[in-house]
mmJSON file of the N, C-alpha and C atoms, coordinates in Angstrom:
{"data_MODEL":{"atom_site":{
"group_PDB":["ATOM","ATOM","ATOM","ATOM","ATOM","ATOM","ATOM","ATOM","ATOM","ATOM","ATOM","ATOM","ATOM","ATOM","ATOM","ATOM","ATOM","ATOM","ATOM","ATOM","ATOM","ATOM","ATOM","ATOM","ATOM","ATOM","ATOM","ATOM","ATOM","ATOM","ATOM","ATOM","ATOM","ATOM","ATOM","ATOM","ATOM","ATOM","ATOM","ATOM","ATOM","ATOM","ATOM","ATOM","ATOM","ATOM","ATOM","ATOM","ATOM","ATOM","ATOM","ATOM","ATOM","ATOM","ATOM","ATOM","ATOM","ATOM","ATOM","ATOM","ATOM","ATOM","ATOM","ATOM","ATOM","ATOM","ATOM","ATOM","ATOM","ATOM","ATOM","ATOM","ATOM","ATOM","ATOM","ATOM","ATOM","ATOM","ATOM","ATOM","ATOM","ATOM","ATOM","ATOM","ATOM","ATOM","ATOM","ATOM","ATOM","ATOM","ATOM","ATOM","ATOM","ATOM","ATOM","ATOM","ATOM","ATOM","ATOM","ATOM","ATOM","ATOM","ATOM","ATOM","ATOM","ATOM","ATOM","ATOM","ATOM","ATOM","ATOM","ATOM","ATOM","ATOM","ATOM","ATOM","ATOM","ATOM","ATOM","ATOM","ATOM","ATOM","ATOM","ATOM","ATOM","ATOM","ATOM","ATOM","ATOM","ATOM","ATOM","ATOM","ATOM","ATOM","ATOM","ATOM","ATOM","ATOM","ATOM","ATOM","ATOM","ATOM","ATOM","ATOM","ATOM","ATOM","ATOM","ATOM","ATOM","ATOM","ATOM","ATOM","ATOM","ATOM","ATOM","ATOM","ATOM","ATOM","ATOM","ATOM","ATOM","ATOM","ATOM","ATOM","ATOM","ATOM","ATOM","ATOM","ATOM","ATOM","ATOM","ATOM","ATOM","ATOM","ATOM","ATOM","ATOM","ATOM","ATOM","ATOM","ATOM","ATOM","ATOM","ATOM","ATOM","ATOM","ATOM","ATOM","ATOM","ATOM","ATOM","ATOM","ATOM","ATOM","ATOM","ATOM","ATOM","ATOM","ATOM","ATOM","ATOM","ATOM","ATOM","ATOM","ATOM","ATOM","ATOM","ATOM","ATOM","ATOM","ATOM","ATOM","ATOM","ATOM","ATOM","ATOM","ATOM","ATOM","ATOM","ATOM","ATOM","ATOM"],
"id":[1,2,3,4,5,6,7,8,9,10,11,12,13,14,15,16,17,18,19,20,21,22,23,24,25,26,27,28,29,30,31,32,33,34,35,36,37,38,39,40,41,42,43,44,45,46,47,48,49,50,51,52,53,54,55,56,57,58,59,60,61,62,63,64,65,66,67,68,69,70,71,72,73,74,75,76,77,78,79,80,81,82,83,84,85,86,87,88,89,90,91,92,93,94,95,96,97,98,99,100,101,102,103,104,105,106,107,108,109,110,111,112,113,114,115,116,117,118,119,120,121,122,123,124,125,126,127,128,129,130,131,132,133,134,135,136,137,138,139,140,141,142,143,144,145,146,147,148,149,150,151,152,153,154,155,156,157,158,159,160,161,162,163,164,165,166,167,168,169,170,171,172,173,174,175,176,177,178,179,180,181,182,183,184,185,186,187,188,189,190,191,192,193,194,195,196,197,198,199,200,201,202,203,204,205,206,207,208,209,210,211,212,213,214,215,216,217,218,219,220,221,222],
"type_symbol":["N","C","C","N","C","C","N","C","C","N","C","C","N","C","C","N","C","C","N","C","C","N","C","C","N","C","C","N","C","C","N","C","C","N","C","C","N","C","C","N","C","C","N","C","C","N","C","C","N","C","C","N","C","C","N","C","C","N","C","C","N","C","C","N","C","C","N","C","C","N","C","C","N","C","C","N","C","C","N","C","C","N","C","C","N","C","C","N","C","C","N","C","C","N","C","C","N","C","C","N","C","C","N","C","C","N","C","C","N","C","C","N","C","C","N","C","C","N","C","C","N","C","C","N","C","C","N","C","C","N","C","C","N","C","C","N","C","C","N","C","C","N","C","C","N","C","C","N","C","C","N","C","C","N","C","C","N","C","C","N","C","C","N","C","C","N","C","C","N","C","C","N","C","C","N","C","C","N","C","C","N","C","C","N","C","C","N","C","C","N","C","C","N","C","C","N","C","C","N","C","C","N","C","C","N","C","C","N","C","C","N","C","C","N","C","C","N","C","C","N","C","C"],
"label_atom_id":["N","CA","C","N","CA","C","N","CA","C","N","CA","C","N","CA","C","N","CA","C","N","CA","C","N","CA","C","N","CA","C","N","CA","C","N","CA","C","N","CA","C","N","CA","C","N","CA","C","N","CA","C","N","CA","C","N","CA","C","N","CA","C","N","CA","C","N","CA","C","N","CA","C","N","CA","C","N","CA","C","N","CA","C","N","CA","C","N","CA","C","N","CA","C","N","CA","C","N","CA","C","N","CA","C","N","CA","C","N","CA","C","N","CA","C","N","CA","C","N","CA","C","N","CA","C","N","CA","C","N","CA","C","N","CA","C","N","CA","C","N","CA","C","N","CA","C","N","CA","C","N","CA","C","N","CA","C","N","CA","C","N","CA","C","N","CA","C","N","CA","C","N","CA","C","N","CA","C","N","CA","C","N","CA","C","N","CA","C","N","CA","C","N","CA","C","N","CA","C","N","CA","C","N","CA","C","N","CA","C","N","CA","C","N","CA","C","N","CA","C","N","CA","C","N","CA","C","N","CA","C","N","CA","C","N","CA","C","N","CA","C","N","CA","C","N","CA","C","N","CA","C","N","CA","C","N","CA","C"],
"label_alt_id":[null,null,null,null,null,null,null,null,null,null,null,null,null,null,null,null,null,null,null,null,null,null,null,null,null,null,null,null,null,null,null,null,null,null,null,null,null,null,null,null,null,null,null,null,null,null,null,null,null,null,null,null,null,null,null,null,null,null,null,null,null,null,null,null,null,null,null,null,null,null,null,null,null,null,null,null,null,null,null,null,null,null,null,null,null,null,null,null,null,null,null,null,null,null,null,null,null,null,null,null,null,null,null,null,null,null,null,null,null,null,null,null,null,null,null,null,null,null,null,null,null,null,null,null,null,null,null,null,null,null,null,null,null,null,null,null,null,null,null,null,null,null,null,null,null,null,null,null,null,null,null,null,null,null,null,null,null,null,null,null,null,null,null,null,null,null,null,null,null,null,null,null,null,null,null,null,null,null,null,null,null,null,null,null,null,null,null,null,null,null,null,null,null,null,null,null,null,null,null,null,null,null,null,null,null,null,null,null,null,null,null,null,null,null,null,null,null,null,null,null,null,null],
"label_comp_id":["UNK","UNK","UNK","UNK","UNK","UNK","UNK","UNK","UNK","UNK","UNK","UNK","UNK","UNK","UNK","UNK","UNK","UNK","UNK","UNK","UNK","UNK","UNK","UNK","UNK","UNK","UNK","UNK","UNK","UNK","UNK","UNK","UNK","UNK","UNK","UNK","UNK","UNK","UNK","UNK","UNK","UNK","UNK","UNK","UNK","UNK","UNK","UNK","UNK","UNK","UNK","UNK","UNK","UNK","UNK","UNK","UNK","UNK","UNK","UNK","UNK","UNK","UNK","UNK","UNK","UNK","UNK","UNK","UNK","UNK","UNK","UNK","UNK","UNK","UNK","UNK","UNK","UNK","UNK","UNK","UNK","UNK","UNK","UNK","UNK","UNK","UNK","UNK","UNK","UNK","UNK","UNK","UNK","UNK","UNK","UNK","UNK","UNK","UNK","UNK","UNK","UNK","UNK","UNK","UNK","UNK","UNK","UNK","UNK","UNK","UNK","UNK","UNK","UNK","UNK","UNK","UNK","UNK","UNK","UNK","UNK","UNK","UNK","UNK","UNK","UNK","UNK","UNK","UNK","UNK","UNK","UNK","UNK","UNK","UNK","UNK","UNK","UNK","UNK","UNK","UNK","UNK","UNK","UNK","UNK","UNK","UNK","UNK","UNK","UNK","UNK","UNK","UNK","UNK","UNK","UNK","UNK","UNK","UNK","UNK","UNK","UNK","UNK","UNK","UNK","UNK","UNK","UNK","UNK","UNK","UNK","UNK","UNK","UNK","UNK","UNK","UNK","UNK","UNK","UNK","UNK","UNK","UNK","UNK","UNK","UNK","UNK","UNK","UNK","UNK","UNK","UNK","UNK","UNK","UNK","UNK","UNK","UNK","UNK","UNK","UNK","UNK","UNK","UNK","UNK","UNK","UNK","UNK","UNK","UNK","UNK","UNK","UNK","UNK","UNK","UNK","UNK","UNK","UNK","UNK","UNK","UNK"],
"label_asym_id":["A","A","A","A","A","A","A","A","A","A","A","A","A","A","A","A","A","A","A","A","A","A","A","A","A","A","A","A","A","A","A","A","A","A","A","A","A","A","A","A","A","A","A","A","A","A","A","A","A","A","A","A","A","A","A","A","A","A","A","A","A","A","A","A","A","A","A","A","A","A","A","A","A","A","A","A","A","A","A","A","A","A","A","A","A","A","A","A","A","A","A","A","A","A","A","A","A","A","A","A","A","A","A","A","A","A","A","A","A","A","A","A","A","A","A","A","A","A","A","A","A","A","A","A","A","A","A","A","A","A","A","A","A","A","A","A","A","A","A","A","A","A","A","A","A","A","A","A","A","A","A","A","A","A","A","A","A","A","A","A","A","A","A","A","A","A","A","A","A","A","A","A","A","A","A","A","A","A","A","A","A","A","A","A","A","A","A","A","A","A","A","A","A","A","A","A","A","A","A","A","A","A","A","A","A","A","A","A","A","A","A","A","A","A","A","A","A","A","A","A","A","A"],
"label_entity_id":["1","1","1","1","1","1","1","1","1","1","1","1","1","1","1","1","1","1","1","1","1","1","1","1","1","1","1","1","1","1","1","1","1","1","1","1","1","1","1","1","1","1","1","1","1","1","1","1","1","1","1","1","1","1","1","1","1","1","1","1","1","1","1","1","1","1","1","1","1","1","1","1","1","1","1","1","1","1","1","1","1","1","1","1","1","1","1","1","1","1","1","1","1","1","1","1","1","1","1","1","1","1","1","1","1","1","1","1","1","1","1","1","1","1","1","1","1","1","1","1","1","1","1","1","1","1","1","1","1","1","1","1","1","1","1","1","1","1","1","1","1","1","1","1","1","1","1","1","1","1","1","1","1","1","1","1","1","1","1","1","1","1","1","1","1","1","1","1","1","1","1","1","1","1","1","1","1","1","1","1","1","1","1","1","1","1","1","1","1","1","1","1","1","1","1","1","1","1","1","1","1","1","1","1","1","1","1","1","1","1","1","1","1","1","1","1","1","1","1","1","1","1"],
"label_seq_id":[1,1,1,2,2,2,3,3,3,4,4,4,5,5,5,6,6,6,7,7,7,8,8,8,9,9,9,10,10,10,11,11,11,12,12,12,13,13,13,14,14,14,15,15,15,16,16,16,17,17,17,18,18,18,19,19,19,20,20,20,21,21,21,22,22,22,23,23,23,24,24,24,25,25,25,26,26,26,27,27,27,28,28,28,29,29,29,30,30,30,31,31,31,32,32,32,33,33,33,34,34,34,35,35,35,36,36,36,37,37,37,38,38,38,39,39,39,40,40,40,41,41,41,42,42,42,43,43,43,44,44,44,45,45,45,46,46,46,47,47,47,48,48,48,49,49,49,50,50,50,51,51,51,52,52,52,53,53,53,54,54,54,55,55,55,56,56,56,57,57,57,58,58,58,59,59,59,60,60,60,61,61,61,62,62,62,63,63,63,64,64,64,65,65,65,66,66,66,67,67,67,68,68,68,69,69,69,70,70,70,71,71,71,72,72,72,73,73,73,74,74,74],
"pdbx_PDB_ins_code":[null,null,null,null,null,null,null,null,null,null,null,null,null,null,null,null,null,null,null,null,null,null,null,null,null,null,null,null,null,null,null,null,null,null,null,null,null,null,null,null,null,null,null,null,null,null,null,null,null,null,null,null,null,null,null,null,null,null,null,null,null,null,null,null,null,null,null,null,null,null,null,null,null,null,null,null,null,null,null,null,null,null,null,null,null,null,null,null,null,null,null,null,null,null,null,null,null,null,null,null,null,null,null,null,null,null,null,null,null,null,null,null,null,null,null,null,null,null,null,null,null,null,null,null,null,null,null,null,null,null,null,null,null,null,null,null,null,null,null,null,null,null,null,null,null,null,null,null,null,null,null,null,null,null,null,null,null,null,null,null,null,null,null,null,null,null,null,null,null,null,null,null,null,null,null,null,null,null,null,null,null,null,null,null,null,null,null,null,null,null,null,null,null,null,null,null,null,null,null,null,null,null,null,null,null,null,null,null,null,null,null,null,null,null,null,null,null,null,null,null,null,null],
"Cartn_x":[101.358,100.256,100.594,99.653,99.548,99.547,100.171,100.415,98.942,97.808,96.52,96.026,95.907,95.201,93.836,93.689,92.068,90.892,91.564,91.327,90.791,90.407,89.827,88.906,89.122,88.438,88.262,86.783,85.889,86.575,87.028,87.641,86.587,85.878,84.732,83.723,82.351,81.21,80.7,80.174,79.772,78.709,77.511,76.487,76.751,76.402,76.654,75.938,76.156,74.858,75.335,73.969,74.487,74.327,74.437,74.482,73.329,72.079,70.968,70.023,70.806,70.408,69.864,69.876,69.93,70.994,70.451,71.056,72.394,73.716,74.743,75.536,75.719,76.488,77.869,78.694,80.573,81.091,82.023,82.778,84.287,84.714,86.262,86.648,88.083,88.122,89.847,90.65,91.634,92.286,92.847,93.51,94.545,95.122,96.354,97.585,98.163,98.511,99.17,98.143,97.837,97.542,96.793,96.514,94.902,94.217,93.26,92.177,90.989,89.998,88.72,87.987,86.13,85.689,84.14,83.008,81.711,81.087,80.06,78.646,77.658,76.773,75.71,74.538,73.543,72.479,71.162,70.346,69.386,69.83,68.955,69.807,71.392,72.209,72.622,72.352,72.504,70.92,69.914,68.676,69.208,69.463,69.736,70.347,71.752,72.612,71.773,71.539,70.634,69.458,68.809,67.589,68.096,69.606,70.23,70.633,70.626,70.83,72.145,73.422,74.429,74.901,74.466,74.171,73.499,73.142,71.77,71.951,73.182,73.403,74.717,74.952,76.466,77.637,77.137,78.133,78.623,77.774,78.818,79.594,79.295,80.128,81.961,82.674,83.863,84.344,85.407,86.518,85.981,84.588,84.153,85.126,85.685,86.09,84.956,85.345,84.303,83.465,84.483,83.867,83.199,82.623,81.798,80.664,80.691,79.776,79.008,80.027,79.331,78.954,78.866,78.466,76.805,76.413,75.075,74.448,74.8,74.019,74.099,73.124,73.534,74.734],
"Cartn_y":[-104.837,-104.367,-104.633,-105.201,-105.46,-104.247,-104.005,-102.78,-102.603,-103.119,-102.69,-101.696,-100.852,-99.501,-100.321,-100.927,-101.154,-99.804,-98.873,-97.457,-98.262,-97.197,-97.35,-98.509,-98.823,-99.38,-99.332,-99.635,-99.315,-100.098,-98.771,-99.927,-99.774,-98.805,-98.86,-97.68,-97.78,-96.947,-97.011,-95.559,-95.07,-94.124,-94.226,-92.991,-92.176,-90.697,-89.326,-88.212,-87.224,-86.403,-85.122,-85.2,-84.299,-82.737,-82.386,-80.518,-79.972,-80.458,-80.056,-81.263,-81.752,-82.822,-84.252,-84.879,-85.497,-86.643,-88.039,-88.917,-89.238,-89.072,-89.648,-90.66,-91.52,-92.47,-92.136,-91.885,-91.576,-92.981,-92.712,-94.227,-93.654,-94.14,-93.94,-95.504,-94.634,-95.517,-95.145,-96.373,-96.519,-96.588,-96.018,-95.969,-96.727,-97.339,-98.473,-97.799,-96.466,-95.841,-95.641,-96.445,-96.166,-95.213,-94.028,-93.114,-93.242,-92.463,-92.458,-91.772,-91.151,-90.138,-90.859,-89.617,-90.216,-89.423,-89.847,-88.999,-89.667,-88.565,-89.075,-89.19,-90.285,-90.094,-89.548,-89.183,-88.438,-89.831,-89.789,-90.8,-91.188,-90.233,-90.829,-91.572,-91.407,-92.227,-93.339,-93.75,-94.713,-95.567,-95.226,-95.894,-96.183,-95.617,-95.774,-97.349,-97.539,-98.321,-99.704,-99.155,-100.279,-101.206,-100.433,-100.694,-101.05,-101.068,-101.742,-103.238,-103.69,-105.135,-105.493,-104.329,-104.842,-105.249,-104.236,-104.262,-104.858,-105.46,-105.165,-104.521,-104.652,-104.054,-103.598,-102.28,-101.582,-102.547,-103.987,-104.73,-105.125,-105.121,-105.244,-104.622,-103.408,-102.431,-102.396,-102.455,-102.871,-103.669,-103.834,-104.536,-104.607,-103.636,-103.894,-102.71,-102.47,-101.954,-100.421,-99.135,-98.314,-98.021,-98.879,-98.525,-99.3,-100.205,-101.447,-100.63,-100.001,-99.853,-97.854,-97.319,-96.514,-96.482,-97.522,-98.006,-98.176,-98.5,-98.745,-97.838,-96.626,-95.473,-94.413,-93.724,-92.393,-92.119],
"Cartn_z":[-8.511,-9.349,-10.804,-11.615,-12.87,-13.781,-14.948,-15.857,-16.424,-15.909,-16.458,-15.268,-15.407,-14.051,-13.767,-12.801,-12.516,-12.012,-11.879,-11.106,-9.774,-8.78,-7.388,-6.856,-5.814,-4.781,-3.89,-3.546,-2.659,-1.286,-0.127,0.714,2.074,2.074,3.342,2.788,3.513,3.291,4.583,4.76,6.098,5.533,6.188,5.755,6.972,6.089,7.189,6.335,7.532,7.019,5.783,4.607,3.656,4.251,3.726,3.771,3.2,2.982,2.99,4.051,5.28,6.468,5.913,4.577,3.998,4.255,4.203,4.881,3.078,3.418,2.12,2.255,1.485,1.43,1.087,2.652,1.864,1.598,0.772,0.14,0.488,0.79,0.86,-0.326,-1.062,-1.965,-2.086,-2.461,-2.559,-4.194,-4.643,-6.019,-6.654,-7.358,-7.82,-7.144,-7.089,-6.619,-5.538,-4.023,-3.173,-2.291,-2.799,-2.695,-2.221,-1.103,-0.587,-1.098,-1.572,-1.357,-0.792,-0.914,-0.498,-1.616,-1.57,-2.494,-1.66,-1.482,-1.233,-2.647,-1.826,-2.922,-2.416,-3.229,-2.856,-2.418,-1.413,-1.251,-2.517,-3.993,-5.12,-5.887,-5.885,-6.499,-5.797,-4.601,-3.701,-3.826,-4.263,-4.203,-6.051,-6.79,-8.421,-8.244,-7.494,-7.598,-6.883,-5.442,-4.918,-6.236,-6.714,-7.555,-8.622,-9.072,-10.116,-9.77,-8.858,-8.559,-8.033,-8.426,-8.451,-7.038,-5.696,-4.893,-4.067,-2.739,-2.232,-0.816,-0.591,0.672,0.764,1.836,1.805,2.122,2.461,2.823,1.691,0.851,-0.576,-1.277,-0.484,-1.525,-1.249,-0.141,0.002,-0.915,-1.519,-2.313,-3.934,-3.94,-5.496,-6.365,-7.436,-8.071,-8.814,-8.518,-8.507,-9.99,-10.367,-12.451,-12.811,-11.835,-11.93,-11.175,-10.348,-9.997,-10.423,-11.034,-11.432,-12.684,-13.52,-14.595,-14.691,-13.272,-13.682,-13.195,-13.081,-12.148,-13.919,-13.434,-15.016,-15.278],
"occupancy":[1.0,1.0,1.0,1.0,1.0,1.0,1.0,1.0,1.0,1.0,1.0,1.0,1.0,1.0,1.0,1.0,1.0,1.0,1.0,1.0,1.0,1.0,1.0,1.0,1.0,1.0,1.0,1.0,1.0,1.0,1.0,1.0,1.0,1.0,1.0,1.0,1.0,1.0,1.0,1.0,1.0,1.0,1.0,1.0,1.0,1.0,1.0,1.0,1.0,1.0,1.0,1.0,1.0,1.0,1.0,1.0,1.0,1.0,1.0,1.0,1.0,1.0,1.0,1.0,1.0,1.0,1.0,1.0,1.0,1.0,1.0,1.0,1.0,1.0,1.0,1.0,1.0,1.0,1.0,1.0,1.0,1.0,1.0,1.0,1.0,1.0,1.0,1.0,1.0,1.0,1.0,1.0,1.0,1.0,1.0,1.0,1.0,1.0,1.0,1.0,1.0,1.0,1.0,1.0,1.0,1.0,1.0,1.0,1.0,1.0,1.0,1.0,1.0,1.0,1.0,1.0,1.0,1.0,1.0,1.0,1.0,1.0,1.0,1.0,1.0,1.0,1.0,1.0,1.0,1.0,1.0,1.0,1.0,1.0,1.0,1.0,1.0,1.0,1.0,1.0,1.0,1.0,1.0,1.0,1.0,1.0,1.0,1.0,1.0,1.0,1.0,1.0,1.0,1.0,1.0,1.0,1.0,1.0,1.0,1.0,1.0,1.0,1.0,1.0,1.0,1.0,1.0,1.0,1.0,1.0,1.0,1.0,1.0,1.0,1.0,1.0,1.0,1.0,1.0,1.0,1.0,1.0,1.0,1.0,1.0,1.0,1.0,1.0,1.0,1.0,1.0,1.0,1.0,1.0,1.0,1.0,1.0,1.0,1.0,1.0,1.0,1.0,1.0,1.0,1.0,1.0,1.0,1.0,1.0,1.0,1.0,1.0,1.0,1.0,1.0,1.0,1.0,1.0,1.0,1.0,1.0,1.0],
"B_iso_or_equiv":[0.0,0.0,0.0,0.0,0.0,0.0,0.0,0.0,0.0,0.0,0.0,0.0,0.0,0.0,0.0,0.0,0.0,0.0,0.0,0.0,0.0,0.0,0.0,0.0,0.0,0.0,0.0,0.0,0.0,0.0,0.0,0.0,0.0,0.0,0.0,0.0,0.0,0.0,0.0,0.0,0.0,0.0,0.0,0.0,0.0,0.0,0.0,0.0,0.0,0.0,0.0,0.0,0.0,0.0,0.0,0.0,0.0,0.0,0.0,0.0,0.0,0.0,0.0,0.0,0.0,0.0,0.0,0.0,0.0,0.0,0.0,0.0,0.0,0.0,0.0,0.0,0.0,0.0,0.0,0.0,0.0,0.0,0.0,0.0,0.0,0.0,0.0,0.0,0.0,0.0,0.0,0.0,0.0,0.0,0.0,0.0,0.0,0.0,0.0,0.0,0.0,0.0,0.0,0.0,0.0,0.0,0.0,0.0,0.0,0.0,0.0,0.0,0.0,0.0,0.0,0.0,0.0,0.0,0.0,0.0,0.0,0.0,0.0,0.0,0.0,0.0,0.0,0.0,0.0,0.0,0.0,0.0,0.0,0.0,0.0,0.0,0.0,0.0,0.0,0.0,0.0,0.0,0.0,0.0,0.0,0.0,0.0,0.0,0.0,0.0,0.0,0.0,0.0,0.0,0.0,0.0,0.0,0.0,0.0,0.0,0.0,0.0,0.0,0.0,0.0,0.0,0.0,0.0,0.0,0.0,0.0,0.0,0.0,0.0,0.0,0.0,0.0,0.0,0.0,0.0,0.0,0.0,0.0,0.0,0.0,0.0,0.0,0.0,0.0,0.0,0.0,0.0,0.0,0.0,0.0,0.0,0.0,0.0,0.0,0.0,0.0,0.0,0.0,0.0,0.0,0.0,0.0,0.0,0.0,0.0,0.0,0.0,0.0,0.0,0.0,0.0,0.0,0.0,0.0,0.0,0.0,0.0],
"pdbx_formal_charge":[null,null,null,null,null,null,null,null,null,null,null,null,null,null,null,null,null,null,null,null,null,null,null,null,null,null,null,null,null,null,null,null,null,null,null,null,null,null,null,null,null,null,null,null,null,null,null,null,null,null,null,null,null,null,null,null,null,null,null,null,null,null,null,null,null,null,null,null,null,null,null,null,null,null,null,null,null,null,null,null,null,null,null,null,null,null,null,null,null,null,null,null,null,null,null,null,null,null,null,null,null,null,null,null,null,null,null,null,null,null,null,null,null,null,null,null,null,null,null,null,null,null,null,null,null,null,null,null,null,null,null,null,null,null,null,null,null,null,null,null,null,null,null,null,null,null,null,null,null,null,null,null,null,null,null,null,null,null,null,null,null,null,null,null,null,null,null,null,null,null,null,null,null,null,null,null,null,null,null,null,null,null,null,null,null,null,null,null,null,null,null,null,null,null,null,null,null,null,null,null,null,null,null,null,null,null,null,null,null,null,null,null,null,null,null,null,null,null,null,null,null,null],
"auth_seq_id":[1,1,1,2,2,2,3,3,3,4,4,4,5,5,5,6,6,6,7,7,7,8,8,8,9,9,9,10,10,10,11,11,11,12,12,12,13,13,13,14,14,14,15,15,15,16,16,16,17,17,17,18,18,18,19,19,19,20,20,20,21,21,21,22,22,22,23,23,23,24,24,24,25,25,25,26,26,26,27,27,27,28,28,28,29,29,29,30,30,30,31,31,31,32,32,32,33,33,33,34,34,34,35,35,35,36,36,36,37,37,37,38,38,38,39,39,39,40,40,40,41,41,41,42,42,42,43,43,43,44,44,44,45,45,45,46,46,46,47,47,47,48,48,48,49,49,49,50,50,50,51,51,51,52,52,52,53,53,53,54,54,54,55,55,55,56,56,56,57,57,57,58,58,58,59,59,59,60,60,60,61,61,61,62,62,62,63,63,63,64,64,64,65,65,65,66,66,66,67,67,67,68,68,68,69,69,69,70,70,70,71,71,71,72,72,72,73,73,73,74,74,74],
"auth_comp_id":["UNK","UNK","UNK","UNK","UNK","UNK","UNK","UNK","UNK","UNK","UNK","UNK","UNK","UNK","UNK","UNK","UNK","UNK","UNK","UNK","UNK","UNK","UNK","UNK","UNK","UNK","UNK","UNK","UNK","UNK","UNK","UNK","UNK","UNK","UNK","UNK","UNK","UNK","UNK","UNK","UNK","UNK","UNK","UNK","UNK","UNK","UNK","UNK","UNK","UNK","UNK","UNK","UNK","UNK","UNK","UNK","UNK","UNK","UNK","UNK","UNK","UNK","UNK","UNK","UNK","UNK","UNK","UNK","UNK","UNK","UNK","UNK","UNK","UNK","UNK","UNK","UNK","UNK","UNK","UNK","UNK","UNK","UNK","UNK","UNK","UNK","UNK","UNK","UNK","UNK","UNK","UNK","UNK","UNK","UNK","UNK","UNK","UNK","UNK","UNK","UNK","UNK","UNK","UNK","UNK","UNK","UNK","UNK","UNK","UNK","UNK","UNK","UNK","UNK","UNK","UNK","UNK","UNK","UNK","UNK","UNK","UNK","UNK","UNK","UNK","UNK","UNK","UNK","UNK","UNK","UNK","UNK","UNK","UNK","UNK","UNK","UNK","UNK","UNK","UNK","UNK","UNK","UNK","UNK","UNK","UNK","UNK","UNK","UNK","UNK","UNK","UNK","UNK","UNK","UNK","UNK","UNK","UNK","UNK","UNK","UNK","UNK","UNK","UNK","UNK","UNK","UNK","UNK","UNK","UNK","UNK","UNK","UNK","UNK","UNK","UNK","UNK","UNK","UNK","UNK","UNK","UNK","UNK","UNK","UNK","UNK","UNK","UNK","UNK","UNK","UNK","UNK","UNK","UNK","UNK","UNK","UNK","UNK","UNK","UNK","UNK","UNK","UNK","UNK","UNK","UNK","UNK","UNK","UNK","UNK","UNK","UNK","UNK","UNK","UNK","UNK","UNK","UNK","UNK","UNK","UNK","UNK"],
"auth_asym_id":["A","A","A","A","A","A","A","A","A","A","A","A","A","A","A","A","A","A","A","A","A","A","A","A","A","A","A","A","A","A","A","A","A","A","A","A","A","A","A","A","A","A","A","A","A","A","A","A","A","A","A","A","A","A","A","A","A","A","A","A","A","A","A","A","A","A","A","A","A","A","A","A","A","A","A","A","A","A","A","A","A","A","A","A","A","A","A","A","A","A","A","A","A","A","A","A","A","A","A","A","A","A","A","A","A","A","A","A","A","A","A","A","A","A","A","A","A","A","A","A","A","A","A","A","A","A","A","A","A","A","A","A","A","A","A","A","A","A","A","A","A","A","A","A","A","A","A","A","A","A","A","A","A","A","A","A","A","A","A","A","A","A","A","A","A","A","A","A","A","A","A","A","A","A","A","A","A","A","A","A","A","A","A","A","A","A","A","A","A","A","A","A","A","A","A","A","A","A","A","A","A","A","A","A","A","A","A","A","A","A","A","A","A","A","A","A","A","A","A","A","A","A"],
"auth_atom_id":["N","CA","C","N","CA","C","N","CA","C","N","CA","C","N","CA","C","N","CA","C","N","CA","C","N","CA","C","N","CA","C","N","CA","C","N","CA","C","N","CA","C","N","CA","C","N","CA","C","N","CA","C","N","CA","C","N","CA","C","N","CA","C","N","CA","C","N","CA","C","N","CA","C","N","CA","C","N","CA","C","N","CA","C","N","CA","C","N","CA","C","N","CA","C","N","CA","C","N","CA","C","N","CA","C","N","CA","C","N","CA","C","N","CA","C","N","CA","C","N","CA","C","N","CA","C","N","CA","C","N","CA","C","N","CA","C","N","CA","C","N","CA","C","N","CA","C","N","CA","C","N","CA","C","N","CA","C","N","CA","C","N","CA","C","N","CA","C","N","CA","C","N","CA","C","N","CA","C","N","CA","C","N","CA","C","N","CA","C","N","CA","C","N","CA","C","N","CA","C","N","CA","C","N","CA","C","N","CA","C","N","CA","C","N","CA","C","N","CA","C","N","CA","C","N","CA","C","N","CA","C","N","CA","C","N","CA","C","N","CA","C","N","CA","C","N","CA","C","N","CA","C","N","CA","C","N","CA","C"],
"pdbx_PDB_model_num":[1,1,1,1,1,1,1,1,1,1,1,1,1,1,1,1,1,1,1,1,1,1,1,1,1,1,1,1,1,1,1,1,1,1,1,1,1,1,1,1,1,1,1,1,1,1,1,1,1,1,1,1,1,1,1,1,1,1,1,1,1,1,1,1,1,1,1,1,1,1,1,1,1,1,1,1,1,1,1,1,1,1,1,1,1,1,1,1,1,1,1,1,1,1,1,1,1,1,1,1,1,1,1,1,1,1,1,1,1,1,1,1,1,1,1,1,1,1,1,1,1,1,1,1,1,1,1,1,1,1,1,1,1,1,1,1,1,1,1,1,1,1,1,1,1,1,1,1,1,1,1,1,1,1,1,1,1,1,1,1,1,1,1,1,1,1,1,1,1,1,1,1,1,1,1,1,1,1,1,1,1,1,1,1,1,1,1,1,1,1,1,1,1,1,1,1,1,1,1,1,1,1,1,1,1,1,1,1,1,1,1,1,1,1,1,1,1,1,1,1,1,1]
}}}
């Protein structure tokens, strides 16, 4: 690893159900680190990102770097 922190990446996405039965997008994401977490997103910040272009489908979202992609959401 290079002395620049790239922070996290996106290493898989699985939709599952939110806690008000609401369909969420979890991301599991990997850190420079190598250290694991998830976050899920809500189905209005997952339509935000979609409708930003950067995206067009969850198959893209693996190996993208997460500060790229939460850049174009609020």
């Amino acid at each position: 690893m290079s002395g620049i922190d790239s922070g996290p990446v996106v290493e898989a996405v699985t939709v599952g159900p939110g806690h008000d039965g609401r369909a969420e997008l979890v991301v599991a994401l990997r850190h420079p680190n190598g250290a694991s977490s998830t976050i899920s997103l809500d189905e209005d910040a997952l339509g935000e990102l979609l409708a930003s272009g950067v995206v067009t489908s969850l198959d893209d979202l693996p190996g993208r770097r997460w500060a790229d992609l939460t850049t174009t959401t609020r």
